[in-house]
C-alpha positions as CSV (number, residue, x, y, z in Angstrom):
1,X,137.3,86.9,93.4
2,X,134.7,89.9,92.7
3,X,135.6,89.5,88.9
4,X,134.8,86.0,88.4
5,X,131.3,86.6,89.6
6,X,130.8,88.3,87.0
7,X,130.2,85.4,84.5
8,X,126.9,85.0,86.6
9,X,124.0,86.7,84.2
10,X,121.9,88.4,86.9
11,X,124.7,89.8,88.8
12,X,125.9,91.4,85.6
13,X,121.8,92.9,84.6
14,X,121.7,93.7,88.1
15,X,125.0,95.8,87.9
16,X,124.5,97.2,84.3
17,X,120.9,98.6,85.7
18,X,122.9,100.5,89.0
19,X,124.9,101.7,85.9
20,X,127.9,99.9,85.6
21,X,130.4,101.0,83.1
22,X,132.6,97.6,82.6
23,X,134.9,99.6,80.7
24,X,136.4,101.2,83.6
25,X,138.7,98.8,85.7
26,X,138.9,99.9,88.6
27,X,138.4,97.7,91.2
28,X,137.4,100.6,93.7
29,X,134.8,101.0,91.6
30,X,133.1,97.7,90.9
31,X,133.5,96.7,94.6
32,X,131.4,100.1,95.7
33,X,129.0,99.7,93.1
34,X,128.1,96.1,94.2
35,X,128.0,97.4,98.0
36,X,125.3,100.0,96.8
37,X,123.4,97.5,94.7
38,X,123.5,94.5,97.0
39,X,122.7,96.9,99.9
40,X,119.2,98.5,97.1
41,X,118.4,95.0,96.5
42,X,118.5,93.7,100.1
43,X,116.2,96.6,101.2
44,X,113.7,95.7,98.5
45,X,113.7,92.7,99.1
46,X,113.3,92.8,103.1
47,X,109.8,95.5,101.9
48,X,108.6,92.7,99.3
49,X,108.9,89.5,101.7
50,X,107.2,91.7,104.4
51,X,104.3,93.2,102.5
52,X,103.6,89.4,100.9
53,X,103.5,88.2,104.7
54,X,100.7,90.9,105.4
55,X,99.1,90.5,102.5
56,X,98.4,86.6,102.1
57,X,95.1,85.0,101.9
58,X,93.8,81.4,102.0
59,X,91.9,82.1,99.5
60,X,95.1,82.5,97.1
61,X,96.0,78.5,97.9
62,X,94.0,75.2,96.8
63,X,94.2,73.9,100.5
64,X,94.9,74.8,104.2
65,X,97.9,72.6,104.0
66,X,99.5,74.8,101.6
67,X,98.3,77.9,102.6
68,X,100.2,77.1,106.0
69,X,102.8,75.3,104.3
70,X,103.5,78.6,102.2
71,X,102.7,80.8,105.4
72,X,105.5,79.3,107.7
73,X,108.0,79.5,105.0
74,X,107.2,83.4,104.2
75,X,107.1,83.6,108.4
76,X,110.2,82.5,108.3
77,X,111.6,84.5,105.8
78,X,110.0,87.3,107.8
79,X,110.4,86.9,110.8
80,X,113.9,84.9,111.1
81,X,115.6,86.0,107.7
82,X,114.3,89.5,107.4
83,X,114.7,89.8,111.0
84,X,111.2,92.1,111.6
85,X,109.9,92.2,114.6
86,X,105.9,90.3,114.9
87,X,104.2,90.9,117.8
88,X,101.7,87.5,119.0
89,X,99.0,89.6,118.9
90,X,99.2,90.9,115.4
91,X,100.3,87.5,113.9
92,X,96.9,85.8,115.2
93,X,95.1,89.0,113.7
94,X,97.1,88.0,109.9
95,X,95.9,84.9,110.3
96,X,92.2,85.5,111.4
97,X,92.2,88.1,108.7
98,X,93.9,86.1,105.9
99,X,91.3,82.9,106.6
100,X,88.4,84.8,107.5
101,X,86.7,85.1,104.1
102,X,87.4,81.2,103.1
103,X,85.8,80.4,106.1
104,X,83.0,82.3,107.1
105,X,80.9,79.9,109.7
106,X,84.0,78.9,111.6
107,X,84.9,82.4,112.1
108,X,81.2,83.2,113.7
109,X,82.7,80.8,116.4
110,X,86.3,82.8,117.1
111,X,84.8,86.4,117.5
């Protein structure tokens, strides 16, 4: 089953980068190479999704709608996929912070 994913272009880069040698055929050895990898890759991605969830700005979208449109998915991915922990209180800071600039009257009114 491991083998036939290997038709699949990105697993094979992805592999080939974590140093694969696909002459050796050992099984042992492709199955702990794509525990190491998969395991690099997950970590990497769990750090990218959270530093875009800190980092977003309103400015970045062409409207409210899909600013929050693109915030609840990455809060998702954050949050539910990623499984981090938010606290309330630093979620409504994000928010305050990543809108703040875009609208500068309105947030007279919130401090």
């Amino acid at each position: 089953m491991l083998l036939s994913t290997l038709c699949d272009e990105n697993i094979v880069t992805t592999l080939k980068v974590n140093g694969w040698d696909d002459k050796k055929k050992d099984p042992k050895y492709l199955f702990d190479l794509v525990l190491s990898c998969i395991g690099r890759v997950t970590s990497e991605a769990r750090s990218e999704v959270l530093a875009e969830f800190l980092s977003i700005k309103r400015a970045s979208f062409d409207s409210m709608h899909a600013f929050l449109h693109h915030y609840t998915i990455l809060r998702k991915r954050t949050i539910t996929d990623a499984k981090f922990n938010i606290d309330d209180d630093l979620e409504t800071n994000l928010l305050y912070n990543a809108t703040k600039a875009h609208y500068p009257i309105d947030v007279k009114m919130w401090q």
